[in-house]
DOPA-706341 format. One line per 2 residues: their letters; for each residue x, y, z of C-alpha. Coordinates in Angstrom, 1 decimal, always signed. Layout:
A	X/Y/Z ~ ...
***
This chain:
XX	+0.0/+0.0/+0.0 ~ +1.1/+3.9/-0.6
XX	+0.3/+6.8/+1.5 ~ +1.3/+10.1/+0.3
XX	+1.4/+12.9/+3.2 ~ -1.4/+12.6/+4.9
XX	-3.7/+11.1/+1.7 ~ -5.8/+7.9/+1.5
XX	-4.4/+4.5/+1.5 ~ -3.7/+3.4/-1.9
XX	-3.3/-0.5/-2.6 ~ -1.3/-1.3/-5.7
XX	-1.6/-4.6/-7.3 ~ +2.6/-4.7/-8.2
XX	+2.2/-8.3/-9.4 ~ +3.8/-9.6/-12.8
XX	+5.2/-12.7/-13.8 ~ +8.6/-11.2/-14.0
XX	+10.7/-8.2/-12.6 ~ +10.1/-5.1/-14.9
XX	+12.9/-3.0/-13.6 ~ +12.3/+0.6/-14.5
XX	+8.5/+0.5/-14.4 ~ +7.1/+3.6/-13.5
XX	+4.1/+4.0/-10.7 ~ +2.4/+7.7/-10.7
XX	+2.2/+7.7/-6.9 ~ +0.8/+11.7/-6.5
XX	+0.1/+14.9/-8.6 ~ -1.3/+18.5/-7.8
XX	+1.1/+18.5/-4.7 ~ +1.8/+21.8/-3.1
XX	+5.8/+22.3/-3.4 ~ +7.7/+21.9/-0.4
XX	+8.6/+18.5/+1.3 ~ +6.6/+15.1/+1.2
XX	+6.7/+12.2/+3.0 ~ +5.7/+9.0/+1.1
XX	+5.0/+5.9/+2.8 ~ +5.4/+2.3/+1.5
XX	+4.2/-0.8/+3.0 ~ +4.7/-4.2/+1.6
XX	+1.5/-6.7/+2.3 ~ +2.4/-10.0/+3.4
XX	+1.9/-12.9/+1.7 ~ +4.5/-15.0/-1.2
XX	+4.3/-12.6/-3.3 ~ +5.2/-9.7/-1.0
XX	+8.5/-8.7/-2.2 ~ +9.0/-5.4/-3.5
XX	+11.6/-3.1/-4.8 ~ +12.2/+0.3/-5.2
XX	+14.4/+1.6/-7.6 ~ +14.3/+5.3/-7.3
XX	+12.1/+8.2/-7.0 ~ +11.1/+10.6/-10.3
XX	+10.3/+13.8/-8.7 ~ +8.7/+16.3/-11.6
XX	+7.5/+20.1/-11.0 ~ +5.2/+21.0/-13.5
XX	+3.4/+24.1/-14.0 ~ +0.2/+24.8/-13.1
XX	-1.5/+26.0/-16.8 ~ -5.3/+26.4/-15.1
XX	-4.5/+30.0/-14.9 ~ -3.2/+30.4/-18.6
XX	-6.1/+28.2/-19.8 ~ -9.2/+30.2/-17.7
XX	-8.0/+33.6/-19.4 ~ -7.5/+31.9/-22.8
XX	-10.9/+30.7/-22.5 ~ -12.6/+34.4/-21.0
XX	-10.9/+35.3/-24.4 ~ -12.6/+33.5/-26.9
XX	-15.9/+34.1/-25.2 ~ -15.2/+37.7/-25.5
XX	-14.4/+37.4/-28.8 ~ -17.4/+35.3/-29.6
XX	-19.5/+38.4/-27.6 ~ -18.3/+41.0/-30.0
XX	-19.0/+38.9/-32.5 ~ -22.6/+38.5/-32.0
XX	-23.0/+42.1/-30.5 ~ -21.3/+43.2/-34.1
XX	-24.0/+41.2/-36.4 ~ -26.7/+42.5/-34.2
XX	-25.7/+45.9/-34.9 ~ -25.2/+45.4/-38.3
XX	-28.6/+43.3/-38.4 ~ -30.7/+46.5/-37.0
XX	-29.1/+49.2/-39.4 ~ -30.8/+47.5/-42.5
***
């Protein structure tokens, strides 16, 4: 099982009939930056062995921001538009 911070339990089925070394596990996203503590806990059983091989830490932008104003853009756009042909629609 994973726990990220303070998050929900995750159980991850890691089974496969051979070692995949290099596989990669999205654990967390949307984190706020600053330090994290990530908790692994192997389940017993035979088929409990487990093995880390590293930690890919990415910081990726949040684009929400970019993407609410590009949207607020085209529907002002689309506004003038329409205000424009109604204009033009009640001068003839």
């Amino acid at each position: 099982s994973v726990r990220v911070d303070d998050g929900p339990v995750r159980t991850l089925d890691l089974r496969a009939a051979q070692a995949e070394p290099g596989a990669r596990l999205p654990l967390a996203q949307g984190l706020a930056a600053g330090r994290h503590t990530v908790l692994i806990t192997a389940l017993s059983g035979p088929e409990a062995d487990v093995s880390v091989d590293g930690f890919i830490v990415r910081d990726t932008p949040n684009r929400a921001g970019w993407l609410a104003a590009g949207m607020l853009g085209a529907l002002a756009l689309v506004w003038l538009r329409a205000r424009r042909q109604t204009g033009a629609a009640e001068q003839q």
